[in-house]
C-alpha positions, 0 to 999 in steps of 0.5 A: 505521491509522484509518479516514478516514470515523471519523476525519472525524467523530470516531468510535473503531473498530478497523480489520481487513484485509478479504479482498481484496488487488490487486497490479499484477506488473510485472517489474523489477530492483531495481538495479546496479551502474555503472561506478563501483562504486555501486549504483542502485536501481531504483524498483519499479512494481509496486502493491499496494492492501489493502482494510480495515473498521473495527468501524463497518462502513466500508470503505475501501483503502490503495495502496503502491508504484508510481509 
């Protein structure tokens, strides 16, 4: 991962998670299977967003999943 305020000028840095994590706990099912014999997958609405800092002092966060 690369920080986007170092990258946008051109700086090197490492990138650590920092101490908060964010999800949404929406229920859901994963799939099933239909009539055929096929399972359908259910896409999962559920979101987690990570917070990072890099060695520079920048902070910024990362979302995945949900739609």
């Amino acid at each position: 991962m690369i920080c986007p305020q170092c990258e946008k000028t051109g700086q090197k840095s490492t990138v650590t998670p920092d101490a908060y994590t964010v999800s949404t706990l929406l229920s859901w099912s994963p799939g099933h299977y239909d009539q055929q014999g096929n399972y359908v997958e259910h896409a999962n609405p559920n979101r987690v967003t990570q917070g990072f800092r890099c060695s520079n002092g920048h902070r910024f966060s990362a979302t995945q999943g949900g739609k």
